[in-house]
N, C-alpha and C positions, 0 to 999 in steps of 0.2 A: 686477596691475601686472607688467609685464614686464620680466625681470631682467637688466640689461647683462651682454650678453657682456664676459668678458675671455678671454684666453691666457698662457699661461704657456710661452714656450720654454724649454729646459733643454737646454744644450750637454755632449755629449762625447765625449770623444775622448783619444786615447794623451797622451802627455805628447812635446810638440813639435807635436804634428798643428794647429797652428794655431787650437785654440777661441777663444783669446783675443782675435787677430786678429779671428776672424768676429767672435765676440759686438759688440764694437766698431763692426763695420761695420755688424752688426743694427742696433745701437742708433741710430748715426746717420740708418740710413736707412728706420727704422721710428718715430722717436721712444718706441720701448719704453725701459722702465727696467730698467737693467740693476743685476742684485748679483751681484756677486763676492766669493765665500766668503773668499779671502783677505785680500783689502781688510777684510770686517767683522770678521774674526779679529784683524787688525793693532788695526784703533781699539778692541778690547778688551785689548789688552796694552800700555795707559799703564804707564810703571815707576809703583810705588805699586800698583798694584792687587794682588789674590789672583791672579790669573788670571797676572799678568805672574813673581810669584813663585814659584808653580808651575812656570812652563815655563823660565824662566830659571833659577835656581835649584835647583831638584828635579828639572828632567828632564824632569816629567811629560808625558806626552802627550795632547793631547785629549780626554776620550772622546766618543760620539754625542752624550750626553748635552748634553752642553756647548756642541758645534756647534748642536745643535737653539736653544738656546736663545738662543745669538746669532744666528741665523736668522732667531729667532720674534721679537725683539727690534727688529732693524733694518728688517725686510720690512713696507712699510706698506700694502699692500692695492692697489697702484695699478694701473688697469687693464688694464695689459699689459706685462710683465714681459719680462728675460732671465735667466735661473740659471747661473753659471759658476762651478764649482769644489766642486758639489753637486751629484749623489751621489758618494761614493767608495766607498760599501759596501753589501751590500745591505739593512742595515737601514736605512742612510742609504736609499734608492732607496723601499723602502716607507714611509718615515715621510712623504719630501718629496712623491711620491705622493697619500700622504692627508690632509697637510696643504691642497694644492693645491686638491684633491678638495672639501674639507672648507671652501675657501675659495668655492668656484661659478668656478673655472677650468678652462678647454680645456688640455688638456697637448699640448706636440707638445717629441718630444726629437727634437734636430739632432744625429747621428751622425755627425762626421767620419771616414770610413775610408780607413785610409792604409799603403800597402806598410809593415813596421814594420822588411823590412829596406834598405830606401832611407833611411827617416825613421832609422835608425840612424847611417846613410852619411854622411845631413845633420847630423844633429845633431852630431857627435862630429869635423866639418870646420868646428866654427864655432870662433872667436879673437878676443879682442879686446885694445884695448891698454891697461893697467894707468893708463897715466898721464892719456890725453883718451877714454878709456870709447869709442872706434870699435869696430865690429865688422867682425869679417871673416870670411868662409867660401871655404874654401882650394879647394871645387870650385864654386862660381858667382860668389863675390865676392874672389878672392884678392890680398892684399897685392900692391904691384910688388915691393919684394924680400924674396924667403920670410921669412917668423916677425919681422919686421919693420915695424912701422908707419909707414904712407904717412906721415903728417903731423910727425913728431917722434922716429923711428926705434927706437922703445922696443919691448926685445922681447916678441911678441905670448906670452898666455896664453890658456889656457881655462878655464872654470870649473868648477867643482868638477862638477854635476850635470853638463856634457857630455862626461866622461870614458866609454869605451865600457860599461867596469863598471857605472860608477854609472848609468846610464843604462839598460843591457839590465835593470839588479834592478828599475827605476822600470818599463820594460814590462812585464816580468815580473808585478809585482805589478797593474797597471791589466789583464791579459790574466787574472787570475784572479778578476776579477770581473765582468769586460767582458758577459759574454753572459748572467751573472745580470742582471746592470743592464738589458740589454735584454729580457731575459724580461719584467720587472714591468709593462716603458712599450709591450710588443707593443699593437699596430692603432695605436701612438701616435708611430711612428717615422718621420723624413724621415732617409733613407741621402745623404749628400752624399759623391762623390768629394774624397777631402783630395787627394790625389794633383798635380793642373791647379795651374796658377798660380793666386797668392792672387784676385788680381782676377776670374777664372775659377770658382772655388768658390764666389765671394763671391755673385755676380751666377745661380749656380747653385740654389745654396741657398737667395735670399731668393725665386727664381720658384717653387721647390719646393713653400715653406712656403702662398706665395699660392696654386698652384694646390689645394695639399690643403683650405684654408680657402675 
């Protein structure tokens, strides 16, 4: 008997470069099922649990360990998948690797690649407003009067991760794993310009993935 194909995509990219966007538009425009390591993270830290106690609480931070297992948890087999927000490391990268593997999955990892000092430029010109949550980015999408909100004139903030600091530590740390993580997934790689407008990457990336398949 002959065994259904499935695939398994796996997005990554800098932190800002848009995966989350794409993943999204995969998902609509492919009917794959997408998991988003965040989201499965969240629904395990009900207040009441151990899990929620630890990290509130103690501090503690994740280990692999733990990630795998709410992973192994939520992920129910279906035949064609999206991965976003897995791997961050590279034990993460080989475990999800051989899990995949281990599942009778085609891997294809979506590399969005993106200038990181434009994506700097962008990210750390985004603002929004504290009171009705609008956003705004002071070089494509800027307020009519500076640091001020269109709608209700409350003055515009940033958030905490798009401060320039906080921000270069976050690439920092994804550029010192970056090309292990692409070592593990080589002949397994679709390279997508992040760089083009969204709708541009969008419509780039899903021909990519089709012509490879």
């Amino acid at each position: 008997m002959t065994q259904e194909k499935k695939l398994a995509i796996i997005m990554l990219g800098a932190p800002g470069s848009g995966k989350g966007t794409q993943s999204e538009y995969l998902e609509k425009n492919t009917g794959f099922k997408r998991f988003v390591m965040s989201d499965l993270i969240k629904k395990e830290l009900q207040p009441g649990t151990e899990l929620h106690r630890q990290i509130f609480k103690e501090g503690v931070l994740l280990e692999d360990k733990q990630i795998f297992e709410i992973f192994r948890k939520h992920f129910d087999g279906t035949r064609n998948v999206i991965i976003d927000g897995l791997p961050r490391t590279l034990d993460q990268a080989y475990w999800l690797y051989g899990f995949l593997m281990n599942h009778h999955y085609e891997i294809e990892l979506v590399f969005l690649n993106v200038d990181e000092k434009k994506l700097v430029q962008r990210i750390t010109s985004r603002y929004y407003c504290p009171l009705c949550h609008k956003g705004y980015n002071t070089l494509v999408l800027p307020p009519k009067v500076a640091g001020k909100c269109d709608d209700d004139g409350e003055i515009l903030i940033q958030r905490e991760d798009d401060t320039k600091e906080t921000f270069v530590d976050r690439l920092q740390t994804f550029d010192e794993v970056k090309e292990v993580i692409l070592d593990v997934y080589k002949g397994d790689i679709t390279e997508v310009n992040g760089d083009e407008e969204i709708e541009k990457v969008s419509q780039n990336m899903l021909r990519q993935i089709i012509m490879r398949k």
